[in-house]
C-alpha positions in Angstrom: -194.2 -2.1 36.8 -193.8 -5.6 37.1 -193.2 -7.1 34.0 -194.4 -11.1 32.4 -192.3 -12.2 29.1 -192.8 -14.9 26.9 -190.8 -15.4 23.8 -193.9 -13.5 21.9 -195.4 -11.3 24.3 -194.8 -9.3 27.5 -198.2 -8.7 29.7 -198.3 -7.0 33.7 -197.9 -9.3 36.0 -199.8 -7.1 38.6 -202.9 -7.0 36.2 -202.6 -10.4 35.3 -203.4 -10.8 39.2 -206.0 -8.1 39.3 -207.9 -8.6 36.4 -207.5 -12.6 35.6 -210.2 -12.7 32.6 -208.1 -9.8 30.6 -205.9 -9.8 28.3 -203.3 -7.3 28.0 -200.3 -8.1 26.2 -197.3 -6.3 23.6 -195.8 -8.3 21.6 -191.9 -8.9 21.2 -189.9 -8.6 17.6 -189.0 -12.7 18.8 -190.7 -15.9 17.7 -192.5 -15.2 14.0 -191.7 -16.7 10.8 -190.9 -13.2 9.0 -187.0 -12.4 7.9 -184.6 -9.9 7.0 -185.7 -6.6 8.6 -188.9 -7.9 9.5 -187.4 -10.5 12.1 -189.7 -12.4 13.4 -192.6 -11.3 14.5 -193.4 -8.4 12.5 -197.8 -8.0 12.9 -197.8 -5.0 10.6 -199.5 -5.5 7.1 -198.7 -2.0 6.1 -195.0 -2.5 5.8 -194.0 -4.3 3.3 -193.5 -7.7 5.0 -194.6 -11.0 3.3 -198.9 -10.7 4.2 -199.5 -14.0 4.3 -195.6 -14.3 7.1 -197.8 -11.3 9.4 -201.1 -13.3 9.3 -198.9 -16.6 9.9 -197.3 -14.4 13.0 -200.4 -12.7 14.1 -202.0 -16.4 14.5 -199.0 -17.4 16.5 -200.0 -14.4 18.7 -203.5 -15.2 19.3 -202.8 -18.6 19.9 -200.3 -18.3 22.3 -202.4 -15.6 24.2 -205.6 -18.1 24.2 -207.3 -15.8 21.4 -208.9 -16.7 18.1 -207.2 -14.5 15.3 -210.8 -13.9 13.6 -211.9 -12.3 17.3 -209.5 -9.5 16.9 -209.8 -5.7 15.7 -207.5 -3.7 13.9 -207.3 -0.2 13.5 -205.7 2.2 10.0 -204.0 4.6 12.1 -202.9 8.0 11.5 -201.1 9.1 13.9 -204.0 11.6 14.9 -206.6 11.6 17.7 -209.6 10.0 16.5 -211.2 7.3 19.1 -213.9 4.8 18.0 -216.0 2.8 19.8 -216.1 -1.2 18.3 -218.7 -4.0 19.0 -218.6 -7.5 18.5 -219.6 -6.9 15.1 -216.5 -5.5 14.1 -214.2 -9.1 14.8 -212.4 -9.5 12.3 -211.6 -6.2 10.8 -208.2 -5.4 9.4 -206.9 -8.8 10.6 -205.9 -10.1 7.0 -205.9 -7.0 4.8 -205.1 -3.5 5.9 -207.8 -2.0 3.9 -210.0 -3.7 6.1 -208.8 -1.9 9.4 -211.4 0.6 10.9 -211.0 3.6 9.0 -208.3 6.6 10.3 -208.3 5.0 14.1 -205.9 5.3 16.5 -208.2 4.4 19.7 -210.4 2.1 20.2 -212.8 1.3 22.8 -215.5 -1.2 23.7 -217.7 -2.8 26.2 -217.7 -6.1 24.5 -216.7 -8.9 25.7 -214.4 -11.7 23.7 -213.1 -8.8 21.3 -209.2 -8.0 21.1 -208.6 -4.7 20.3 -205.1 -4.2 18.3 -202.9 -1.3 17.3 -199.3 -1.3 15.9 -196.4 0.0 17.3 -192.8 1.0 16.6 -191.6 3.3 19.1 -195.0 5.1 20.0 -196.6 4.7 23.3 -199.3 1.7 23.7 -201.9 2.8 26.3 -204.3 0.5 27.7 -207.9 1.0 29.4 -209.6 -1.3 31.5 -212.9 -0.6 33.7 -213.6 -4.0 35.2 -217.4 -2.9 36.5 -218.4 -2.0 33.1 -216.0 -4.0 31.5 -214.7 -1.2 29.2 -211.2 -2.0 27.2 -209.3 0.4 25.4 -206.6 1.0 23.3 -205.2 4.1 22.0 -201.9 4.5 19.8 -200.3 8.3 21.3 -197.0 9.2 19.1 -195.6 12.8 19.5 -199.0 13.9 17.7 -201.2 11.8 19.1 -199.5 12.7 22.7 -199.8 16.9 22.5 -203.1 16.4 20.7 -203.9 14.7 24.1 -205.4 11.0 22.5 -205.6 9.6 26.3 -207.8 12.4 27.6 -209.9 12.1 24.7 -210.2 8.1 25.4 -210.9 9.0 29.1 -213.9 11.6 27.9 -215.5 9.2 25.7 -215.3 6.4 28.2 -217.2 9.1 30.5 -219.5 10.6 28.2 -220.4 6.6 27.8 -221.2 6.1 31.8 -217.6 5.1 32.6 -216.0 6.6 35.9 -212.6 8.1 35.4 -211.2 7.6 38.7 -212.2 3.8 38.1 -210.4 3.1 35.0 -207.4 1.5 35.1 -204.3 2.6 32.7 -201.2 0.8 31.2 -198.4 3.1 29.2 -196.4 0.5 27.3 -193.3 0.3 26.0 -192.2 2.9 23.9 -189.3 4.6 22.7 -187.9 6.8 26.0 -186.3 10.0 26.4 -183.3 8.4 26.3 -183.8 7.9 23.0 -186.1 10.5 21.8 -185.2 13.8 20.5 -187.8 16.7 19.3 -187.1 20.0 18.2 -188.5 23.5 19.5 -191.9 23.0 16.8 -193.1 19.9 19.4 -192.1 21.4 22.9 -194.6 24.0 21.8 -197.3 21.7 21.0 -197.0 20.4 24.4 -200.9 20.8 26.3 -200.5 24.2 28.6 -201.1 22.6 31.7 -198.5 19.6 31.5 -195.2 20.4 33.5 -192.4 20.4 30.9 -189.7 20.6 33.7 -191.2 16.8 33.9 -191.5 15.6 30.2 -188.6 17.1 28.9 -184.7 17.9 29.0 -183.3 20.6 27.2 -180.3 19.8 25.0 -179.4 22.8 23.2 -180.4 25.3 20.9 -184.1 24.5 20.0 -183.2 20.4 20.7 -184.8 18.2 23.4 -185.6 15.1 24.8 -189.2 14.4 25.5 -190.7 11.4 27.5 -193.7 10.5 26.1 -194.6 8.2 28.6 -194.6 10.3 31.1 -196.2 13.1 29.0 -199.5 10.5 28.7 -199.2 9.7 32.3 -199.8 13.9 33.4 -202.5 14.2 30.8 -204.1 10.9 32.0 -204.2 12.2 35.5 -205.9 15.8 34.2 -208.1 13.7 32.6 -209.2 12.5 35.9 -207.5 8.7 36.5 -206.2 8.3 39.9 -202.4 8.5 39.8 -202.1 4.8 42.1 -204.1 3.6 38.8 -201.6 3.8 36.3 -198.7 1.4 35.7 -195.6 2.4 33.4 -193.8 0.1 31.9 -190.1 2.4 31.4 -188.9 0.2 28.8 -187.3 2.1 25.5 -187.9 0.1 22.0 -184.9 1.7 20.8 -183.1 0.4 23.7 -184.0 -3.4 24.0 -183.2 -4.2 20.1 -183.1 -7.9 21.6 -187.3 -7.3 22.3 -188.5 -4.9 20.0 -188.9 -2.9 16.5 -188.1 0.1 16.9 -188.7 2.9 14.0 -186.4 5.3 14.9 -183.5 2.9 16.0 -183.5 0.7 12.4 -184.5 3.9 10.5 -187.4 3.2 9.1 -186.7 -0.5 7.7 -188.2 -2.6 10.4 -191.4 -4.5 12.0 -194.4 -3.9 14.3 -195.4 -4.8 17.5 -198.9 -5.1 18.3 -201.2 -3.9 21.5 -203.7 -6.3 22.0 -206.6 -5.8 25.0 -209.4 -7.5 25.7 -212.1 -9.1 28.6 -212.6 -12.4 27.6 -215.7 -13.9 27.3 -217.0 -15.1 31.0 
């Protein structure tokens, strides 16, 4: 995966080509107004930050992406498996206050144009959706849970059940923290979907100690799910390994920023 980089975001260079009225970008830990832990550009409200330093950084964002804040969505997530579909008439939501996030989230999906959908991230995968016919966007927020609990294939069967064709949409897997990085015990192996190749997702370490790829476990369950293999791009990059670009939850034990997913067909 070819990769763009500003000081604020990163974005695909190859969908930047192929879809030129989207926007599809991660944001780096670089080029915010919050300190300490929280350096720089910490967009999480739920972390103890300074609010009104996040809102200040989530503006620079926007504007630097050619988005208005108040046209963005974001989601309370729970690290679970529930996907929503949002409308225009959801702008706004969770943008300022957490409490104002759609409720227990951590998908979301639309057919709206001139909405950005948002999600947080510290290590978890970012996984975008783009149908350029219908002009569906998605987001979805997979962690270990929301990975075994198999978040993308449930994105991918609302999308369908909505009139969207599966071997049409177009996928993203972000950067996340990689295997490199990421150890799991015996209790997640065993959550792992039955018909996912573990051989592929995971290396044994020792006694009831592994390393999982979670990007890699997304991309096999996005393929069951029915998305053409050539249509999905994987970024490779490990949070905990770039501490120059990004937060990382596991690398700065718990004290530490968020990175926001952002997607969204601009308004024609």
């Amino acid at each position: 995966m070819n990769i763009d980089q500003t000081n604020t975001f990163l974005e695909s260079s190859n969908w930047k080509k192929q879809f030129p009225d989207l926007t599809a970008i991660f944001t780096t830990k670089n080029g915010g107004v919050s300190k300490g832990e929280f350096s720089t550009l910490n967009t999480g409200l739920h972390v103890n930050d300074i609010g009104q330093d996040v809102i200040n950084n989530r503006n620079i964002v926007a504007k630097n992406s050619g988005w208005e804040l108040k046209k963005w969505i974001y989601a309370d997530q729970v690290h679970g498996t529930r996907v929503v579909q949002v409308t225009s008439r959801h702008a706004g939501m969770g943008i300022e206050s957490y409490d104002g996030a759609v409720k227990a989230a951590d998908g979301l999906w639309t057919f709206d144009r001139g909405i950005g959908l948002s999600l947080g991230f510290a290590d978890c995968v970012p996984i975008y959706f783009a149908e350029p016919e219908t002009g569906y966007a998605g987001v979805a927020h997979a962690g270990w849970k929301g990975s075994v609990g198999n978040i993308a294939g449930e994105m991918i069967r609302q999308a369908a059940d909505a009139g969207v064709c599966a071997d049409k949409v177009h996928v993203m897997i972000g950067p996340s923290i990689g295997d490199c990085c990421y150890q799991v015990d015996q209790r997640v192996i065993d959550q792992i979907p039955l018909h996912v190749s573990k051989d592929l997702v995971c290396e044994v370490l020792g006694q009831g100690q592994f390393r999982l790829n979670l990007q890699e476990l997304n991309r096999q369950l996005l393929i069951a799910a029915g998305v053409k293999e050539q249509n999905i791009e994987v970024s490779g990059m490990c949070t905990a390994c770039f501490d120059d670009l990004f937060f990382s939850h596991r690398r700065d034990q718990g004290k530490t920023g968020r990175m926001s997913a952002v997607i969204g067909w601009r308004e024609l």
